[in-house]
N, C-alpha and C positions, 0 to 999 in steps of 0.2 A: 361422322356419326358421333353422339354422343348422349350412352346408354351406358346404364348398371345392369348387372346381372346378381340378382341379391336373392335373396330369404327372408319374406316377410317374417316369420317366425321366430329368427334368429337374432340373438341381442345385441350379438357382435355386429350382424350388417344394420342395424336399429344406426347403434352407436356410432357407428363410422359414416353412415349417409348423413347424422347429426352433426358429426365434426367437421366434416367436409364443406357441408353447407350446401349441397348439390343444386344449384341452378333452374332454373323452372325447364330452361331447352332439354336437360337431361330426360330420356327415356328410362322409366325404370319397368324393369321387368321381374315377376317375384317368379323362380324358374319350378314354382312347385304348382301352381298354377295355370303357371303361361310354359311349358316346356321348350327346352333351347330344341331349335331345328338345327338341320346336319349342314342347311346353309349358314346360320349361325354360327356356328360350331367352327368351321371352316375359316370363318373372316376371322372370327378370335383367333385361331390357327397361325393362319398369313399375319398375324401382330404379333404372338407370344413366340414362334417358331417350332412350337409342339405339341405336342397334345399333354404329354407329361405334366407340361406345366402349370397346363389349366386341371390337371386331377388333384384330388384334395383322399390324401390317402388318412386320412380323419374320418372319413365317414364310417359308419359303422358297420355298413356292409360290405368296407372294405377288410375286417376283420374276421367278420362271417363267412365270407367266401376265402377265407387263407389265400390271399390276394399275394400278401408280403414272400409267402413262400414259393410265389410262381413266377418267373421271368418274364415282363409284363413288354411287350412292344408297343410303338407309338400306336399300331393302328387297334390295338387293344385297349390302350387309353378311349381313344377315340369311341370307341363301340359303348364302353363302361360308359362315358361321361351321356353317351345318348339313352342307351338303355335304363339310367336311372340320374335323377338332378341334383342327389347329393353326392356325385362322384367330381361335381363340379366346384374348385375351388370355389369360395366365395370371400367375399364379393369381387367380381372382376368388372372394373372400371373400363371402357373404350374412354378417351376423350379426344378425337379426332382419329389422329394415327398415331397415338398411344396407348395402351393398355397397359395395367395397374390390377397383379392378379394377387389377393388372400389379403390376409388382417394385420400385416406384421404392421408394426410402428412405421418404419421405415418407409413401406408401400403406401400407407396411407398417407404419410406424410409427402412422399413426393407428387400423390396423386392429386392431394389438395393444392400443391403449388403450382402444380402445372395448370388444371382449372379454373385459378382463381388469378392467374399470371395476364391473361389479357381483359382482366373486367375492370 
């Protein structure tokens, strides 16, 4: 498979689907819109190894709800990220049976080489 999971809205996933250069095959899904299902969710899961990993403790409801102050389990990630679509890092890249989760330099850079590795 190979799909984004982004925010139209957001200038960061703008910028980074620009840099990347992303492919016509890529699926792009804007997750405000189109909400991540729990089967989704899952197969990101079985690629990143957590749920933690796909949460984006940036969002601003993770502040409103004094999240930081509560001892958060994986299966709590999980619930969070379904219950609302900005608890979801973004952008998270599948590119086959790889996944490429947030905006760091580094993530987008290896995301771009690995994509652009067999064209």
């Amino acid at each position: 498979m190979k799909k984004i999971y982004y925010l139209e809205s957001c200038d960061t996933c703008k910028r980074i689907i620009k840099e990347i250069d992303l492919p016509q095959a890529f699926i792009k899904q804007n997750i405000k819109t189109e909400g991540i299902t729990e089967e989704e969710l899952e197969e990101l899961y079985n690629l990143a190894g957590s749920y933690e990993a796909l949460f984006s403790r940036r969002a601003q409801r993770y502040r409103e709800q004094n999240l930081k102050d509560k001892e958060l389990l994986d299966e709590d990630y999980k619930n969070l990220i379904l219950e609302h679509y900005t608890f979801l890092k973004r952008p998270v890249i599948v590119n086959n049976d790889e996944i490429f989760i947030g905006n760091s330099k580094k993530t987008v850079a290896a995301a771009k080489a690995a994509i652009h590795s067999n064209t």
